[in-house]
C-alpha positions in Angstrom: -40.2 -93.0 -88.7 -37.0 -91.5 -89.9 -38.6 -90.1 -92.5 -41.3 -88.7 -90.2 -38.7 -86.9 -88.7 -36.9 -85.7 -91.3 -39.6 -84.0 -92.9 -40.6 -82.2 -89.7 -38.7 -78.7 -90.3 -37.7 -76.9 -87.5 -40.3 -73.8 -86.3 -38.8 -70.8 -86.2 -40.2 -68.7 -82.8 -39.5 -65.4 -82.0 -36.6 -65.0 -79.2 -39.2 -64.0 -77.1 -43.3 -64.1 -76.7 -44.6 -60.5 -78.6 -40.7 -59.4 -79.8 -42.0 -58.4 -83.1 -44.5 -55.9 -81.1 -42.0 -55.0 -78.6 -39.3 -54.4 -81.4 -41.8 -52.6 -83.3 -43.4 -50.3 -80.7 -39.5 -49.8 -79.1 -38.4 -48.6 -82.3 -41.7 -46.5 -82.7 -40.9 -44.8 -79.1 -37.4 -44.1 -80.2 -38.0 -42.7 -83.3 -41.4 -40.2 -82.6 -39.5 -39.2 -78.8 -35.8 -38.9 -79.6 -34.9 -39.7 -83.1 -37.3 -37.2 -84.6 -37.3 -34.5 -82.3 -33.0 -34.7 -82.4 -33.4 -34.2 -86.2 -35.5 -31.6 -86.3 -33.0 -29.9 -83.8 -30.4 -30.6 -86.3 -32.2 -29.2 -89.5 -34.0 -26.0 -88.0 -31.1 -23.8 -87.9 -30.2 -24.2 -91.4 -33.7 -23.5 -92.7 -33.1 -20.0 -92.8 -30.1 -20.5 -95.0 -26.2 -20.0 -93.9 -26.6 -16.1 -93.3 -28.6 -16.6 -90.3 -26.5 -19.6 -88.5 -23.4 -17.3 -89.2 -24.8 -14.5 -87.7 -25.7 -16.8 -85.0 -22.3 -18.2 -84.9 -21.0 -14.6 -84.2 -22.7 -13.7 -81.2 -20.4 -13.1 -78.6 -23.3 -13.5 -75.8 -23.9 -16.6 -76.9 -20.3 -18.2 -76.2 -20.4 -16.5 -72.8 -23.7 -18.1 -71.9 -21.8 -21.4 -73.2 -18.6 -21.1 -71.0 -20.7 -20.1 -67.8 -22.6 -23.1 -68.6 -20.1 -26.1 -69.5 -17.7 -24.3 -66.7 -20.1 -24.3 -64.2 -21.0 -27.9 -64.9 -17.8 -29.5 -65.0 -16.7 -27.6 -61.6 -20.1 -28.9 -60.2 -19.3 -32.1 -61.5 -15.7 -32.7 -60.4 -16.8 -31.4 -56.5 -19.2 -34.0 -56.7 -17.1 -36.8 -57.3 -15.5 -37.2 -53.8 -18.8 -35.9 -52.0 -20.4 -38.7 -53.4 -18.0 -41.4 -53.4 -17.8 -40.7 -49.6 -21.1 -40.7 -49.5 -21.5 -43.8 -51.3 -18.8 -45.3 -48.7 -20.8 -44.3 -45.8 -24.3 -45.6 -47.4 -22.8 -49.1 -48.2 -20.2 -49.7 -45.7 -21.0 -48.0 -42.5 -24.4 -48.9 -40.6 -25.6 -45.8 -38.8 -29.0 -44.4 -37.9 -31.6 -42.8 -40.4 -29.2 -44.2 -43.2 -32.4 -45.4 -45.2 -33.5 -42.1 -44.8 -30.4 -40.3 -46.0 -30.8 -43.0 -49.1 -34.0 -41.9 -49.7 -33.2 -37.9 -49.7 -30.5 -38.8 -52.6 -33.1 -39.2 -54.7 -34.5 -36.0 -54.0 -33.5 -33.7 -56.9 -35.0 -36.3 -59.1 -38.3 -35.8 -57.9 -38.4 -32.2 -56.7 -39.5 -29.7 -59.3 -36.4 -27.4 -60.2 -38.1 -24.4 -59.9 -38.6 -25.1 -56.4 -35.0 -26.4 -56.1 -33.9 -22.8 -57.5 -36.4 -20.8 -55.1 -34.9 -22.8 -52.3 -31.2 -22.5 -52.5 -31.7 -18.9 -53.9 -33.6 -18.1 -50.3 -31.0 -20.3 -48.6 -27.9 -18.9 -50.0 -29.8 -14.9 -50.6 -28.5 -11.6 -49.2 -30.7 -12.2 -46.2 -30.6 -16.3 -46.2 -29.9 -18.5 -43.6 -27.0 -19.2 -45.1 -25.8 -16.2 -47.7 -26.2 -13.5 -44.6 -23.4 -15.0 -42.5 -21.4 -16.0 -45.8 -21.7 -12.4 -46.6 -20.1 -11.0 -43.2 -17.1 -13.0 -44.0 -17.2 -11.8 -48.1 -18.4 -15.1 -49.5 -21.1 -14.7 -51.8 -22.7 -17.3 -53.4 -26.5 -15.9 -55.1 -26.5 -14.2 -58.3 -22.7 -15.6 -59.4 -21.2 -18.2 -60.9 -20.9 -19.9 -57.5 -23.9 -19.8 -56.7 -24.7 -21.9 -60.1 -22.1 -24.3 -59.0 -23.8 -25.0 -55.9 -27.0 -25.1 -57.7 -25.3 -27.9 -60.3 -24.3 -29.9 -57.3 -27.6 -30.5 -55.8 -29.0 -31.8 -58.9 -25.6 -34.0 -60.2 -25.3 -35.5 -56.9 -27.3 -38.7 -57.2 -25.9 -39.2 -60.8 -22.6 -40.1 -58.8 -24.1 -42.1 -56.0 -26.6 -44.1 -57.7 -23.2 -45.1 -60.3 -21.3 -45.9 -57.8 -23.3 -47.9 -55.8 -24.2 -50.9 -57.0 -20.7 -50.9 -57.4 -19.6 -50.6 -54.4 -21.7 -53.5 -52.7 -20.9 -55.8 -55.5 -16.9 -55.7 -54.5 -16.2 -58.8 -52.3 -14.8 -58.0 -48.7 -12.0 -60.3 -49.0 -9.7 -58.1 -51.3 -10.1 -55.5 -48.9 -9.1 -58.2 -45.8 -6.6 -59.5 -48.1 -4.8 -56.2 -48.7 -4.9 -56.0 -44.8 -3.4 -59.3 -44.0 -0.6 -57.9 -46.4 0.0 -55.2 -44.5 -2.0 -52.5 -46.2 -3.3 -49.2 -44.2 -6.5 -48.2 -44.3 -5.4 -45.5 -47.3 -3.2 -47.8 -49.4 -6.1 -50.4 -49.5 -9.0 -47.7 -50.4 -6.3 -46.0 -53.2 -5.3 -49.3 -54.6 -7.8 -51.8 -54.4 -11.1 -49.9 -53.8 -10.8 -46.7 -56.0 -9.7 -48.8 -59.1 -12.5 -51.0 -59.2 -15.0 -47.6 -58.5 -13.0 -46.1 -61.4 -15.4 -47.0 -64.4 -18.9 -46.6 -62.6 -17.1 -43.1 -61.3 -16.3 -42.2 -64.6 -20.2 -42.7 -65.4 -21.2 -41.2 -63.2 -19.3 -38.1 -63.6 -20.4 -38.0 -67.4 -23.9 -38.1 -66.4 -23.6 -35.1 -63.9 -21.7 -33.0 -66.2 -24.4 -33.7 -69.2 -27.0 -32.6 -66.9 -26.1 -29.7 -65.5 -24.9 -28.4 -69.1 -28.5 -28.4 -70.0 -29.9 -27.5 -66.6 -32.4 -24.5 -65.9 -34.9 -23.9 -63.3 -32.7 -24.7 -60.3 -30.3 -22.3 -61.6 -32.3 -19.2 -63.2 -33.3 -18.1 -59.9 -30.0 -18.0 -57.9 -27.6 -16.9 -60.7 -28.8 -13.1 -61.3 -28.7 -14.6 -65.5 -26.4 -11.2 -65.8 -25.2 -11.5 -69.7 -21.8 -12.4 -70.4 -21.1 -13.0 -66.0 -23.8 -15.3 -65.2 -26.7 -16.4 -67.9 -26.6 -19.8 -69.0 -27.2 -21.4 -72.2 -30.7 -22.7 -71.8 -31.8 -19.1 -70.5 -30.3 -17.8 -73.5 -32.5 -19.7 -75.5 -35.5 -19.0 -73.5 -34.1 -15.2 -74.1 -34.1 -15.8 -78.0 -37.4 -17.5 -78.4 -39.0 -14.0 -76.6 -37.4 -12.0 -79.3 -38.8 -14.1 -81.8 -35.3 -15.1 -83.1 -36.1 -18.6 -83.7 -32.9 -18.8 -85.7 -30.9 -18.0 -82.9 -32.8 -20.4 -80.3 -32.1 -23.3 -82.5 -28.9 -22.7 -83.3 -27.8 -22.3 -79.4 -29.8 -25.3 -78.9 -27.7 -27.1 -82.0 -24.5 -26.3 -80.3 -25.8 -27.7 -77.1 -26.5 -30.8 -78.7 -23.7 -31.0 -80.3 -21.3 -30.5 -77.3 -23.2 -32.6 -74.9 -22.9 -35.5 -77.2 -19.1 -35.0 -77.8 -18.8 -35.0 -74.0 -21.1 -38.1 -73.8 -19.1 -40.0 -76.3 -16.0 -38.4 -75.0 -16.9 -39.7 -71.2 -17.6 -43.1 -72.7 -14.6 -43.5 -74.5 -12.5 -42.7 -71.6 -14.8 -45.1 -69.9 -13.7 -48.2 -71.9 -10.0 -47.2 -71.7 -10.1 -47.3 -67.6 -12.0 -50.5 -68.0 -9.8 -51.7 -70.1 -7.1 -50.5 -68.6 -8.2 -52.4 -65.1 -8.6 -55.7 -66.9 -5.3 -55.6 -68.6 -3.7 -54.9 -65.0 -5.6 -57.7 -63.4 -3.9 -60.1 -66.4 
């Protein structure tokens, strides 16, 4: 019998039933959707040799189109952050009426075609709007500027914020905050010291994920930011531009420094992600 069972060898199994065709077909995805498009990205520009990315490199309309568009986007970005932390606040802690359907409009620029988000808020916010005629009486204007992209940016980073936040925010307990009032705390002291430092992270996240959208973002904002060169194009329409002129060399090498920048920011966002986290849990020890 012992040696029965000695001579049984263990059966090695996969962790789980069809990993080697889930590995296989996940690593497939990746590579044919992100991995080799990205490279391509990487390698078209310098196809043409080093003459044409320099003379790329030198055009002074493309680093305008660049500021608008990582300006605009972290502006957009950092409004967003106490709209939808309040937000947030009011979804999760604060039953009132229709709150499933405000939930459910969050999600809105998700679904909603940009182009139509762009018609809209360039109608809304026009000359002649519901909104941009009165602004106008009092000298606010907010179509065809950089504002007006701003506003554009917000709409469509909003729910980046929320959705970070919020599972969050209902995963905190109730009794820190009870605590922190049994010690005395105000209302403010106990949201500043105990709340907002546990949102910090998932804030953080958020905000990075905003910020690398509207950097790349296009049809909500082509139609309410007059794309004037060097005041008001973006990026993205610059390529668009490019690709019309048949300067492919140009196109790819905007797109190359788009990539390039949003990644720095990504890794940049996530970085100072782990140090806040870190930060928190050192504190707590």
């Amino acid at each position: 019998m012992a040696e029965a069972i000695l001579s049984v060898r263990p059966r090695t199994s996969d962790p789980l039933p069809g990993f080697r065709l889930a590995l296989f077909s996940t690593l497939l995805w990746v590579g044919l959707i992100v991995a080799l498009p990205l490279t391509a990205l990487v390698v078209r520009p310098w196809q043409e040799g080093l003459g044409a990315m320099t003379m790329a490199l030198h055009d002074g309309r493309m680093f305008a189109a660049l500021r608008v568009s990582f300006v605009t986007a972290f502006i957009a970005a950092l409004i967003n952050v106490p709209v939808g932390l309040l937000l947030t606040w009011t979804l999760v802690r604060v039953r009132l009426p229709g709150r499933r359907i405000v939930d459910a409009l969050i999600d809105l620029p998700f679904a909603i075609p940009t182009a139509v988000t762009g018609i809209t808020l360039a109608t809304l916010y026009g000359p002649q709007g519901w909104l941009g005629k009165p602004l106008a009486h009092l000298g606010i204007n907010i179509a065809y500027s950089t504002a007006g992209i701003v506003v554009a940016l917000m709409f469509v980073g909003l729910p980046f914020i929320v959705r970070s936040v919020e599972p969050v925010l209902r995963g905190l307990p109730p009794e820190q905050e009870e605590a922190a009032g049994l010690l005395g705390a105000s209302s403010w002291q106990t949201v500043w010291r105990v709340v907002l430092p546990s949102l910090l992270p998932a804030t953080v996240s958020g905000f990075g994920l905003a910020f690398a959208r509207g950097i790349g973002e296009y049809g909500s904002v082509i139609f309410i930011a007059g794309n004037q060169p060097f005041r008001t194009e973006i990026a993205p329409l610059l390529v668009v531009v490019r690709l019309q002129e048949f300067d492919y060399a140009g196109a790819t090498s905007i797109a190359f420094l788009l990539l390039v920048a949003s990644m720095l920011c990504l890794a940049g966002v996530a970085m100072l992600r782990r140090r806040v986290a870190r930060g928190l849990i050192s504190g707590v020890n």
